[in-house]
C-alpha positions in Angstrom: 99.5 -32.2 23.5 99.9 -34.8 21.6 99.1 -35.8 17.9 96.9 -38.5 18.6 94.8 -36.3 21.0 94.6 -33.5 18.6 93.1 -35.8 16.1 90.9 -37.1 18.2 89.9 -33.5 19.4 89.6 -32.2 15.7 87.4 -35.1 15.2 85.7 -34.5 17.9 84.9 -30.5 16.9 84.8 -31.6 13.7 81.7 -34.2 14.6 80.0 -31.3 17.0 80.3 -29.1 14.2 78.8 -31.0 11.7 75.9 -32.0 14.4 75.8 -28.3 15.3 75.2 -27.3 11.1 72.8 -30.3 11.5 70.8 -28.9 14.0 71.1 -24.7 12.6 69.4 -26.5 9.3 67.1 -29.1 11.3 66.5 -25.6 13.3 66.1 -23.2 10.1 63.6 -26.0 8.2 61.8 -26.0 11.7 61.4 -22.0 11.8 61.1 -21.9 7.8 58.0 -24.7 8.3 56.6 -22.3 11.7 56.6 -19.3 9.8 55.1 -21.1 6.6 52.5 -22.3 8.9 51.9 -19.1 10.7 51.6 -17.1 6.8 49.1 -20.2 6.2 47.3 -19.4 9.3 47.3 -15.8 8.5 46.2 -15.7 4.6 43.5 -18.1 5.7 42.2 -15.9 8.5 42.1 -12.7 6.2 40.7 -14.6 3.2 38.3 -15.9 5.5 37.7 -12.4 7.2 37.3 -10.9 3.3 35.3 -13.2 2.8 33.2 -12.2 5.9 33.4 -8.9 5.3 32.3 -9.3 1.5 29.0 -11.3 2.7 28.5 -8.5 5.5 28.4 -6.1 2.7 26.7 -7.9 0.5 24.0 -9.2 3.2 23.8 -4.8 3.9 23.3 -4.0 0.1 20.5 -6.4 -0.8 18.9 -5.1 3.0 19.3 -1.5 1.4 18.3 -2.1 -2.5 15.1 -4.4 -0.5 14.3 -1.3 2.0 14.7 0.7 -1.0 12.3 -1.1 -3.3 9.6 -1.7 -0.9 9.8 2.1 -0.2 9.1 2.5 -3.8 6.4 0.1 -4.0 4.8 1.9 -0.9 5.3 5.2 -2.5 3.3 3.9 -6.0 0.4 2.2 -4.2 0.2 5.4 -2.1 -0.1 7.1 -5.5 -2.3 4.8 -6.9 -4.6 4.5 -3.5 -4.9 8.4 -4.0 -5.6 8.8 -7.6 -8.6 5.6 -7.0 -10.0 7.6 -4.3 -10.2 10.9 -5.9 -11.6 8.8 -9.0 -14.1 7.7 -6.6 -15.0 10.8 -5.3 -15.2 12.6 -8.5 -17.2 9.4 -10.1 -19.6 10.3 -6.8 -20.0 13.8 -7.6 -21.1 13.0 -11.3 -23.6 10.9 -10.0 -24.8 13.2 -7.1 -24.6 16.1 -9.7 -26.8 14.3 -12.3 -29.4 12.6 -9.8 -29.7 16.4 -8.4 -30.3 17.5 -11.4 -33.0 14.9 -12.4 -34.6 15.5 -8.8 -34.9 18.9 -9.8 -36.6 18.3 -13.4 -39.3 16.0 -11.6 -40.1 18.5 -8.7 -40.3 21.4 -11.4 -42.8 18.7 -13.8 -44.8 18.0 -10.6 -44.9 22.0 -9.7 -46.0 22.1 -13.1 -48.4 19.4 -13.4 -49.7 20.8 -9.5 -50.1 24.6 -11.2 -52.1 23.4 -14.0 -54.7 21.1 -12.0 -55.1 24.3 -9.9 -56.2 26.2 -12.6 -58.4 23.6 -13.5 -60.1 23.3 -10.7 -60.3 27.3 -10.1 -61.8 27.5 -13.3 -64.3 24.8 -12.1 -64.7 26.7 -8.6 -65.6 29.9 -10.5 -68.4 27.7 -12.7 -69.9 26.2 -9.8 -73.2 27.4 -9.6 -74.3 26.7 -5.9 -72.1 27.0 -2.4 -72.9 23.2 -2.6 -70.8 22.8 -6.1 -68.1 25.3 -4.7 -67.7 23.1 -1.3 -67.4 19.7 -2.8 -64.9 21.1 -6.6 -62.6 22.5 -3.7 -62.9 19.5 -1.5 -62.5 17.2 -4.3 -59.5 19.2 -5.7 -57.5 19.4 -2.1 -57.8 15.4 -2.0 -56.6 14.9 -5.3 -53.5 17.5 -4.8 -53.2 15.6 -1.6 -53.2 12.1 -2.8 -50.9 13.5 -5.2 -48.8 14.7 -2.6 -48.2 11.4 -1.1 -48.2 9.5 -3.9 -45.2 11.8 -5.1 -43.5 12.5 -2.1 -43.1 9.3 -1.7 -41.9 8.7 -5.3 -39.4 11.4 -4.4 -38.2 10.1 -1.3 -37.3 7.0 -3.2 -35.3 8.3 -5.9 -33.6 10.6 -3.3 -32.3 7.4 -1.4 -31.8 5.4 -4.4 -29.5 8.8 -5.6 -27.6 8.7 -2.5 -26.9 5.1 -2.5 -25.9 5.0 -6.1 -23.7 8.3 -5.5 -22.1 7.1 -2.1 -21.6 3.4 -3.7 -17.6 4.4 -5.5 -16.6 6.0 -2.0 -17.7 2.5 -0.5 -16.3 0.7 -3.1 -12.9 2.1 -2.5 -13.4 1.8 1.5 -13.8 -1.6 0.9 -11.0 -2.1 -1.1 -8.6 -0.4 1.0 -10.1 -2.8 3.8 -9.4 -5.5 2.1 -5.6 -4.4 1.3 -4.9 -3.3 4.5 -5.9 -7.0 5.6 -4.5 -8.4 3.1 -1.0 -6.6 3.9 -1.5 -7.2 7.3 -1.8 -11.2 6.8 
C-alpha cells in the first residue's frame, strides 16, 4: 500500500475512532442520565410509599387511641349510670322505709285513739239505764267508729299513694334520664 492511502486510512480510523469515543461518552452520559432518572424514579416512589405507609399507620393509631378512648368513656358512664341508679334505689328505699314507718305511727295513734273511744263508750253502755239508752250509746258509737273509719281510711289511702309516688319518683327520675341519654346518643 501506499503512503498516501495509509494516511488517508489512519485518518480515516483515526476519525471513526474519535466518533466511536464520541458516541461510548454520548452513550455513557445517555445510560449515566437513564439510570439517574430511574434512582429518581425510585427514591420518589419509596419516599412516596413511606410516606404512605407512615399516614396508614398513622390513620390506624388515631382509629386505635379513638376506639380506645371511647371504650373508656363507655366504661365511666357505665360506671357512673350504675352508681346513679343504685343512688336512686337506695334514695327510694329511705323514703319507702320512712313513709312505712310514719304509716305505721298513724295506724297505731288511730288504733289508739279507736281503743280509747271504745272504752268510752262501754263505760257509757254499762251506765245506760234503759235497753233504749243501751240501743242508741251503741248505735251512736258504731257510726262514729264508722265515720271514723272512712274518714281515716281514706286519709290513709292518700298518704299510702302519696308515699309510693314520692318513693318510686328517684327510680323514675333516673329512667328518665337514661331515656333521654340513650336518645340523645342515639341522635
Amino acid at each position: 500500500m501506499s503512503t498516501a492511502k495509509a494516511k488517508q486510512t489512519a485518518a480515516t480510523t483515526t476519525v471513526t475512532a474519535d466518533e466511536a469515543a464520541k458516541q461510548i461518552e454520548q452513550a455513557v452520559a445517555a445510560g449515566k442520565e437513564t439510570i439517574e432518572g430511574m434512582v429518581k424514579v425510585s427514591q420518589d416512589v419509596a419516599s412516596k410509599g413511606y410516606e404512605k405507609a407512615v399516614a396508614l399507620t398513622k390513620d390506624q393509631v388515631d382509629a386505635a387511641v379513638k376506639a380506645q378512648n371511647q371504650a373508656v368513656k363507655s366504661y365511666e358512664d357505665a360506671i357512673v349510670a350504675a352508681k346513679e341508679n343504685l343512688d336512686a334505689v337506695t334514695k327510694s328505699g329511705t323514703i319507702l322505709t320512712r313513709g312505712m314507718q310514719d304509716l305505721g305511727k298513724t295506724v297505731l295513734g288511730l288504733t289508739q285513739e279507736t281503743i280509747e273511744e271504745t272504752v268510752a263508750a262501754t263505760k257509757q253502755m254499762m251506765a245506760a239505764k234503759t235497753l233504749r239508752e243501751l240501743f242508741d250509746l251503741q248505735a251512736n258509737a258504731a257510726r262514729s267508729t264508722f265515720d271514723k273509719l272512712m274518714s281515716e281510711g281514706t286519709r290513709l289511702s292518700d298518704l299510702s299513694v302519696k308515699l309510693i309516688e314520692e318513693a318510686f319518683a328517684p327510680i323514675n327520675d333516673r329512667v328518665y334520664a337514661t331515656v333521654d341519654k340513650l336518645v340523645k346518643d342515639a341522635a
